[in-house]
C-alpha positions as a printed NumPy array, in Angstrom:
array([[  0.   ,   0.   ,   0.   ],
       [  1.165,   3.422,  -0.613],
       [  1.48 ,   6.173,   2.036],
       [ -1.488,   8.167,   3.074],
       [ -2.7  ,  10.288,   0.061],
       [ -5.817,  12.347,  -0.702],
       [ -8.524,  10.932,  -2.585],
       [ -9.409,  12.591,  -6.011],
       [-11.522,  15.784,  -6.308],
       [-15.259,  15.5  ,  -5.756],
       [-15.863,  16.818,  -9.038],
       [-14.195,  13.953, -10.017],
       [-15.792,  11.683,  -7.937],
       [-19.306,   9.371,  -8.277],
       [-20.209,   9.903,  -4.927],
       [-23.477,   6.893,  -5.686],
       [-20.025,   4.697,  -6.547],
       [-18.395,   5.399,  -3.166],
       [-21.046,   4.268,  -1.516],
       [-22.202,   1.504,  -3.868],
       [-18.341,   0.218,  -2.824],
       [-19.312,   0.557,   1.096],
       [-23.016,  -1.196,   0.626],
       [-20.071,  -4.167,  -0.971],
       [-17.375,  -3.847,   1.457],
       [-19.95 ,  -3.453,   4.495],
       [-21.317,  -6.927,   3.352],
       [-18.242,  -8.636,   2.639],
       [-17.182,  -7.906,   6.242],
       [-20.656,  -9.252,   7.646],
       [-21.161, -12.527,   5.691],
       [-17.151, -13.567,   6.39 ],
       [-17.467, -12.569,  10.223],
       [-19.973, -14.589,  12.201],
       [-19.486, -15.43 ,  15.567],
       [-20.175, -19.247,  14.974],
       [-19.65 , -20.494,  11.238],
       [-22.124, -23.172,  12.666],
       [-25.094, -20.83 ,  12.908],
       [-26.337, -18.678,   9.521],
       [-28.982, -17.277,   8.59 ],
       [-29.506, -18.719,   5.263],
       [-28.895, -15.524,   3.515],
       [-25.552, -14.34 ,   5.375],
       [-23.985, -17.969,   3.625],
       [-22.587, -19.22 ,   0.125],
       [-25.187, -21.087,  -1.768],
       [-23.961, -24.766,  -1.013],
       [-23.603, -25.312,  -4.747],
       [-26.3  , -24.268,  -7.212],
       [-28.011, -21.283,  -6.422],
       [-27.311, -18.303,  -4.977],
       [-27.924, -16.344,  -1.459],
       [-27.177, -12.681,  -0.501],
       [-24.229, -13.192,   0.107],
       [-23.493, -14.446,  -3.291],
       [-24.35 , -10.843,  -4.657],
       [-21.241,  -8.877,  -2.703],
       [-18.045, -10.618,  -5.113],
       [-19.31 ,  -9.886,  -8.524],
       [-20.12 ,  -6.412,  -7.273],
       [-16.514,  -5.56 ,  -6.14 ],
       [-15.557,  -6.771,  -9.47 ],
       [-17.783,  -4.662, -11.239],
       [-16.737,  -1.477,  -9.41 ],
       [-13.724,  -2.426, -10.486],
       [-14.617,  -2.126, -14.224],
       [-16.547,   0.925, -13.499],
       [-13.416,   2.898, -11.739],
       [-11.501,   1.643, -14.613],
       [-13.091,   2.936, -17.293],
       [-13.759,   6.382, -15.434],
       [-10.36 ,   6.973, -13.708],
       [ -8.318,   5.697, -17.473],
       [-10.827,   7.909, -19.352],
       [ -9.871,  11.335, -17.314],
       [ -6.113,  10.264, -17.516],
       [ -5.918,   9.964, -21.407],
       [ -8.025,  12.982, -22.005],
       [ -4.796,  14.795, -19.37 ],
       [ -2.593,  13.302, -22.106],
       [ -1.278,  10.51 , -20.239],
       [ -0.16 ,   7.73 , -22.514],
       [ -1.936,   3.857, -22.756],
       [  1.074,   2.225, -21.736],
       [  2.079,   4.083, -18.867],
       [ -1.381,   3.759, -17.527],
       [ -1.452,  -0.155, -18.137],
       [  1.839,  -0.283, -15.944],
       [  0.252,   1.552, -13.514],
       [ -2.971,  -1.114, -13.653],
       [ -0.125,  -3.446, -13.626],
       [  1.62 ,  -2.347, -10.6  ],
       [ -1.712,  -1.689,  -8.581],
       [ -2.933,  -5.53 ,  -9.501],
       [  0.572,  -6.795,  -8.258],
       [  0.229,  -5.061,  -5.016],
       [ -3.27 ,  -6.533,  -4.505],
       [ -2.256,  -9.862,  -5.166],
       [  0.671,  -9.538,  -2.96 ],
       [ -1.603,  -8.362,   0.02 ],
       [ -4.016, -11.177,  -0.366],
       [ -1.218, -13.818,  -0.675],
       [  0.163, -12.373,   2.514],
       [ -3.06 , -12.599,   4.674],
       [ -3.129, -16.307,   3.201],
       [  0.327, -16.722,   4.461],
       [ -0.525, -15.092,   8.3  ],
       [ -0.613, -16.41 ,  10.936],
       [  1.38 , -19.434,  10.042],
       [  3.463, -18.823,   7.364],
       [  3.533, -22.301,   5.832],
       [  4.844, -22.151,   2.155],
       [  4.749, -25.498,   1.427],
       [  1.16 , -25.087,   2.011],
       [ -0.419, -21.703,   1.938],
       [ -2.833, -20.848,  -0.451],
       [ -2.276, -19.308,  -3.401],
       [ -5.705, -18.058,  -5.169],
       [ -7.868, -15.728,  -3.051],
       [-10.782, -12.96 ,  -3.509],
       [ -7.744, -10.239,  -3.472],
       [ -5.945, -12.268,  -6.174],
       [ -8.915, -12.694,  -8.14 ],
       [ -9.388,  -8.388,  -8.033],
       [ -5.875,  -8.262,  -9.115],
       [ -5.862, -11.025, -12.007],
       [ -8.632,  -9.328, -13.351],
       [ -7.437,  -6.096, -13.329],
       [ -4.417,  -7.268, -15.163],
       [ -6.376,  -9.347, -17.715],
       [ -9.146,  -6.294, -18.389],
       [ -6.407,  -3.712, -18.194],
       [ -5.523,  -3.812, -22.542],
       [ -9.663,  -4.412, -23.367],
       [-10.068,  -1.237, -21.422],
       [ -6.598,   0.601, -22.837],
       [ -7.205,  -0.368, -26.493],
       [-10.7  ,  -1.367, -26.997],
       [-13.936,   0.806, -27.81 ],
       [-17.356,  -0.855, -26.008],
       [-17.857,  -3.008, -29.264],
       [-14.253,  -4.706, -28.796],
       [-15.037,  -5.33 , -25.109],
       [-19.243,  -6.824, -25.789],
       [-16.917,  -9.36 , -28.11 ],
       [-14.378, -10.143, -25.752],
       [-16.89 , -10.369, -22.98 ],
       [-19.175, -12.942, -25.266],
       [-15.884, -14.533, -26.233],
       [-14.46 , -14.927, -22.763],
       [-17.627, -16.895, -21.296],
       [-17.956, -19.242, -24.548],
       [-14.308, -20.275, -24.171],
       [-15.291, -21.153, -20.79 ],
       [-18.544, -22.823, -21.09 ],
       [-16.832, -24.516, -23.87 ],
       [-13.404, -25.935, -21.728],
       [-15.947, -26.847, -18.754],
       [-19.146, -28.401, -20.829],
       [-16.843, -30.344, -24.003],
       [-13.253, -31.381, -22.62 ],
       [-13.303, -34.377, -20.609],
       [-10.898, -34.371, -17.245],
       [ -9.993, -36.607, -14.531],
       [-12.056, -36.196, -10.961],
       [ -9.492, -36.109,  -7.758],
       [-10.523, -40.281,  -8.085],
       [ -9.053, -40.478, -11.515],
       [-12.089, -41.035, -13.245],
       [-12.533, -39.683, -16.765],
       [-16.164, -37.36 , -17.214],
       [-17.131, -34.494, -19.247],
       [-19.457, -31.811, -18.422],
       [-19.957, -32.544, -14.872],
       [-20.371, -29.709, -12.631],
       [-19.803, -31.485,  -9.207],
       [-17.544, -29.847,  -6.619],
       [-13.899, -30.995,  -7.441],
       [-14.996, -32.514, -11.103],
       [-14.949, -30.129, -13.379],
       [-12.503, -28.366, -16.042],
       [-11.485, -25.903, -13.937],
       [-11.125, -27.811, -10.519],
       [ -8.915, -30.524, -12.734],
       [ -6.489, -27.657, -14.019],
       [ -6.333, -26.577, -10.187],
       [ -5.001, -29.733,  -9.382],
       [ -2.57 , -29.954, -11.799],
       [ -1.291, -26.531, -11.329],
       [ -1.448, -25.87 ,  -7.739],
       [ -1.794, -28.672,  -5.812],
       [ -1.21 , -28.687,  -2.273],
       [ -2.023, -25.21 ,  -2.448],
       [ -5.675, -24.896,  -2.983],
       [ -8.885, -23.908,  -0.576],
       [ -7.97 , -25.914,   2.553],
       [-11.557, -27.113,   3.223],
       [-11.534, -28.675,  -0.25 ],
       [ -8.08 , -29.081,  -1.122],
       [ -9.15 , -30.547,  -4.662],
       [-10.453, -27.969,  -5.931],
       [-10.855, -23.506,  -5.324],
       [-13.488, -21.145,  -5.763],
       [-10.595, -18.317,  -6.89 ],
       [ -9.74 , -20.27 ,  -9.244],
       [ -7.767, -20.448, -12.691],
       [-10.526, -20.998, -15.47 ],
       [-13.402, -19.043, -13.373],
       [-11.158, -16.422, -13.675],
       [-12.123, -15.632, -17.366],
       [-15.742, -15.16 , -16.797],
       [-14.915, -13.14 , -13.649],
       [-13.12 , -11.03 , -15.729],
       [-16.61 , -10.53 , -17.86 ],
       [-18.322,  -9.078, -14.603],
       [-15.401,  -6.624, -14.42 ],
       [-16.494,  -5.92 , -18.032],
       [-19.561,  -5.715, -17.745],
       [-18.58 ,  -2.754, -15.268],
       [-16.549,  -1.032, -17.565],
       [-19.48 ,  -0.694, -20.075],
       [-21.495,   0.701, -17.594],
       [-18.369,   3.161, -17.259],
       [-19.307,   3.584, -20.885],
       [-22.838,   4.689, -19.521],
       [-21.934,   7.185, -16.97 ],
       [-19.479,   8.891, -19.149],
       [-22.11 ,  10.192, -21.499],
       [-22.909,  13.684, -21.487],
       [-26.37 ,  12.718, -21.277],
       [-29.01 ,  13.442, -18.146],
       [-28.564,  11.283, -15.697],
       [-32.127,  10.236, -15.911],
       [-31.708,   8.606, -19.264],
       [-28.529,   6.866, -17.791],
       [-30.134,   5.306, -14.917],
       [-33.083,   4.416, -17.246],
       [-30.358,   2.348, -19.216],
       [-28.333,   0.519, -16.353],
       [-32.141,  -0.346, -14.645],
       [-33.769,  -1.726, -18.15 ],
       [-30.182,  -3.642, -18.607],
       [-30.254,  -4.627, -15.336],
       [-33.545,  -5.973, -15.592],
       [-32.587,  -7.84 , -19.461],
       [-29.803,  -9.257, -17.708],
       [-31.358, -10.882, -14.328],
       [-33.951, -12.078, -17.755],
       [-30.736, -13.828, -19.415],
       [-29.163, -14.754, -16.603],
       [-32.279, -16.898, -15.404],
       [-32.544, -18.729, -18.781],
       [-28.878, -19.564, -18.929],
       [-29.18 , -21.123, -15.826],
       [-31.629, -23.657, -17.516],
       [-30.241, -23.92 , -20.907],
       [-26.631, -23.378, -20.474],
       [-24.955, -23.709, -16.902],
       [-26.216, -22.995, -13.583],
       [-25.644, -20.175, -11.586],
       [-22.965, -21.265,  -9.439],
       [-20.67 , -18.514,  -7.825],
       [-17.95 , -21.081,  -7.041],
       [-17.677, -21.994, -10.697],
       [-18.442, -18.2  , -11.761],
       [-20.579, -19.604, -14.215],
       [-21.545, -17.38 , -17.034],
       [-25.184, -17.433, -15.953],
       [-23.759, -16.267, -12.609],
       [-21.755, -13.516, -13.557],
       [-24.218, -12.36 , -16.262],
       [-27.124, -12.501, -13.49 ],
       [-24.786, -11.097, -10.752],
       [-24.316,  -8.138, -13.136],
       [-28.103,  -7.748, -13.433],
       [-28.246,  -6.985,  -9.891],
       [-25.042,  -4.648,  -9.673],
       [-26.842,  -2.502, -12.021],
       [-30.123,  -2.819, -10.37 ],
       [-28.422,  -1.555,  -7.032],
       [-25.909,   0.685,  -8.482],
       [-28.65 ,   2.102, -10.759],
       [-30.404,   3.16 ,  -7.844],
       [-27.601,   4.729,  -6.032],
       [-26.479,   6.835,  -8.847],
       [-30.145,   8.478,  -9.157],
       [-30.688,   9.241,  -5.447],
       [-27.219,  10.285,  -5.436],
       [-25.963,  11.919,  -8.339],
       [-29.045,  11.738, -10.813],
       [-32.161,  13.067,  -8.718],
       [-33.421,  16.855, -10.215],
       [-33.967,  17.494,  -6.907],
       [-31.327,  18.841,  -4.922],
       [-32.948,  18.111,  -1.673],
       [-33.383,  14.757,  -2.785],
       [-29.471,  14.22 ,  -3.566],
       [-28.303,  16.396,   0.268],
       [-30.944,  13.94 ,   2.145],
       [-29.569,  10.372,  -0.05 ],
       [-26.111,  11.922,   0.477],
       [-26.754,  12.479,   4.156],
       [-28.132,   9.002,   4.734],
       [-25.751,   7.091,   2.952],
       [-22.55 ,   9.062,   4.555],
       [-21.671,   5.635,   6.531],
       [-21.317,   3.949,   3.118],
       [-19.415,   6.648,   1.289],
       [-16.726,   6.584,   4.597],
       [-16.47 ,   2.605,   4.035],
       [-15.973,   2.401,   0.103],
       [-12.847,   5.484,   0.432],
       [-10.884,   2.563,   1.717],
       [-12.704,  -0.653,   0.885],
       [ -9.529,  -2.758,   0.143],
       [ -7.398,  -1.197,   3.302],
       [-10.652,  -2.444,   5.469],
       [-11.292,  -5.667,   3.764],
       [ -7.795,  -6.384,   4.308],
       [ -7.513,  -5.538,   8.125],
       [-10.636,  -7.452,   9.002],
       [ -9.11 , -10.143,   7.422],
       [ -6.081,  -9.857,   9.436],
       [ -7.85 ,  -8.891,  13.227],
       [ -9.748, -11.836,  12.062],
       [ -7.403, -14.349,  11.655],
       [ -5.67 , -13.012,  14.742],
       [ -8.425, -13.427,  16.56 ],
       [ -8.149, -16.92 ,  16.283],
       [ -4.684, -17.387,  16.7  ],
       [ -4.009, -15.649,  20.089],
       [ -4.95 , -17.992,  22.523],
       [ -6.391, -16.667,  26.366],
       [ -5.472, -18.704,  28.928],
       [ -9.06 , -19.125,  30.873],
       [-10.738, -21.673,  33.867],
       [-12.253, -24.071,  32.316],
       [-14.662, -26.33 ,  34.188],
       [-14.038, -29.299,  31.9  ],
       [-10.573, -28.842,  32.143],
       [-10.841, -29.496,  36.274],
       [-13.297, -32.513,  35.78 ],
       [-10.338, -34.346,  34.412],
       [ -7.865, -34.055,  35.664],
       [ -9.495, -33.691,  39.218],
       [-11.508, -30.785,  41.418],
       [ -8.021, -30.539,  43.682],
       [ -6.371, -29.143,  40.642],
       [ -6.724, -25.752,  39.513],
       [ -7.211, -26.107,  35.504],
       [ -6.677, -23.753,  32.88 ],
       [ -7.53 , -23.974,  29.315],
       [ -6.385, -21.744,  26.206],
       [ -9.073, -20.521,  23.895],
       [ -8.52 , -18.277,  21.197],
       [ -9.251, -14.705,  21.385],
       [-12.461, -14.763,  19.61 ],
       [-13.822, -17.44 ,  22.041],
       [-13.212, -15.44 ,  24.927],
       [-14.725, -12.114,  23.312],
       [-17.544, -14.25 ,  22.067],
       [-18.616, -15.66 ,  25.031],
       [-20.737, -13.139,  26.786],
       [-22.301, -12.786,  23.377],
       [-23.214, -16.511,  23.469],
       [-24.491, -15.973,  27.574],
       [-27.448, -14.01 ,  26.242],
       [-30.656, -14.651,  26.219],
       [-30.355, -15.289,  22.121],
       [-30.846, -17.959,  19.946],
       [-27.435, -19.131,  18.472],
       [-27.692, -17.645,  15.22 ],
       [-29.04 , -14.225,  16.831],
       [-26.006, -14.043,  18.51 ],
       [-23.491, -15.503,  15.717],
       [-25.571, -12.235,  13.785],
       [-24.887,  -9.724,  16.38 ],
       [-20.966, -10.172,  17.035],
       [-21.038,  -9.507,  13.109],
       [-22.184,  -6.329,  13.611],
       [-20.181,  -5.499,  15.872],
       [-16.976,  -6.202,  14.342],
       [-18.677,  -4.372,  11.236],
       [-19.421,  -1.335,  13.409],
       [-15.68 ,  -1.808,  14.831],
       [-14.135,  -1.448,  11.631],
       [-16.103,   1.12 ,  10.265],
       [-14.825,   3.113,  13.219],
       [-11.268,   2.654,  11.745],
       [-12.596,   3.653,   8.446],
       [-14.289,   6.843,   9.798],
       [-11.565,   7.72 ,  11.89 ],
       [ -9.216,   7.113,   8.526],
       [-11.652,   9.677,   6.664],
       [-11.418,  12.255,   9.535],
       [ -7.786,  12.385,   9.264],
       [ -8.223,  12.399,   4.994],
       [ -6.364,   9.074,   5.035],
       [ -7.133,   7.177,   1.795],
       [ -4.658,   4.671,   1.554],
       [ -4.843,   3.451,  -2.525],
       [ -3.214,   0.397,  -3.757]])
């Protein structure tokens, strides 16, 4: 990360986009910090395989602010005169940095090379970057619809026609079964022993899901496309709402007559569907933000969604240090009584038992009168509210810190 640094004008500036990247960074840190992984609310949890939750909504939208900021921030630098390939070396350097901090956080606490994984959400952001970097550089919108179309038919092509080798060594084609498929077999082969530890055959950051991921970032940048019209902002959230709308439409038929929508495959029906609803959402940020006539409309949306706009000035810092605190949590270990502990080894002798950190925070949480999942639910929250402290108190002090 670089040093502290001031954020771009606000003329410059989609305020609706700031705080489209909080609503995504505000539910990333919710749905990956319960207090018991044991007790969900259905919605605050992956799909198990087909389907998709909430929570399968907040991935495919930091990807397609990605696109978005790319297409703005590259736009405003070439019409300064800044030249294509300085600006791809500085996509390059920021998606190198990205990847570096995610493959660190894999690394902590433990620092086990023989082991750690390698993919990650943070390496994803930065693979994609890199790969939609030249389509953005050197391509109109026409160049990137075809590269979009043509990055999702290579991949429904590699996953639906080339037969591959389960982790048991037998030989299918087409089958979309955890650890079966194209993409899970090319894991294997080229990074085994460092993949997802809970399934260690195959990831959900993937190599192959990777190119259709790279079509949500796309399908970001054209709706960069969108915003930089000199048109009223009334036609331009007409647009991203009716092609949010076609696109939930197309989504939900290639589902049935393609692949399913599967975020851990990034299927194309996914990421097309996923982009549906980023335009949906972001569609109606941008008019209560930016796009209302009314200017007491825009001061009382502005007002009310402050919190988010403070989150999304440093979404990757805070995704990042929640990350870390979390994983830290769970590695310090409190020494505590334990009643247990004494039955064993006899009521004469005083025991003591280590429990991590989050445990021992957790625990008065889990000693109210709550059901389980109420309270797994609440010490979200709170670690939410926690860290958007340290993201307001960043924004007091104008500290953006910018890959």
């Amino acid at each position: 990360m670089t040093a502290p640094a001031l954020p771009p004008t606000s003329e410059e500036r989609l305020a609706s986009l700031d705080a489209f990247r909080g609503f995504a960074i505000a539910g990333m840190v919710l749905v990956n910090n319960p207090g018991d992984w044991s007790h969900l609310y259905s919605q605050l949890a992956h799909a198990s395989w087909h389907g998709w939750t909430f929570t399968d909504w907040i991935f495919p939208f930091f990807l397609f602010i990605v696109g978005v900021s790319m297409t703005l921030s590259t736009g405003r630098r070439l019409a300064l005169g800044d030249h294509r390939a300085a600006l791809l070396r500085s996509l390059a350097r920021r998606a190198v940095v990205i990847f570096l901090v995610g493959f660190t956080l894999n690394l902590i606490p433990h620092f086990n090379w023989g082991a750690v994984r390698i993919p990650g959400v943070l390496q994803r952001i930065a693979l994609c970057t890199l790969l939609a970097a030249p389509l953005v550089l050197w391509c109109g919108w026409r160049g990137q619809v075809k590269a979009l179309i043509g990055l999702f038919t290579v991949y429904a092509v590699l996953m639906l026609a080339v037969p591959v080798p389960g982790p048991d060594g037998v030989v299918a084609t087409g089958l979309l079964q955890p650890g079966r498929d194209t993409g899970a077999w090319l894991d294997r082969a080229l990074l085994s022993g460092h993949l997802w530890v809970q399934s260690k055959t195959w990831d959900p950051e993937g190599l192959l899901s990777t190119l259709p991921a790279v079509g949500t970032v796309l399908f970001g940048v054209l709706t960069g496309h969108v915003l930089a019209w000199r048109g009223e902002a009334a036609h331009k959230t007409v647009w991203m709402l009716l092609a949010g709308l076609a696109l939930l439409w197309l989504g939900a038929i290639l589902d049935v007559v393609l692949m399913p929508i599967n975020k851990a495959l990034w299927t194309p029906s996914y990421a097309v569907f996923m982009a549906g609803w980023a335009l949906l959402v972001f569609g109606a940020f941008y008019w209560l933000m930016d796009g209302a006539p009314q200017a007491r409309v825009r001061a009382a949306a502005a007002r009310f969604f402050q919190p988010l706009v403070i989150y999304g000035m440093n979404a990757l810092f805070i995704f990042a240090l929640s990350g870390f605190v979390a994983k830290m949590m769970g590695f310090i270990k409190i020494p505590v009584a334990s009643a247990e502990a004494a039955g064993a080894v006899g009521a004469a002798t005083q025991a003591v038992a280590n429990v991590s950190l989050k445990a021992w925070l957790y625990a008065p949480l889990k000693a109210l009168p709550l059901e389980p999942v109420q309270a797994s639910l609440l010490w979200a929250l709170l670690f939410n509210a926690v860290m958007f402290i340290v993201a307001w108190a960043m924004w007091k002090k104008r500290w953006f810190i910018k890959a």
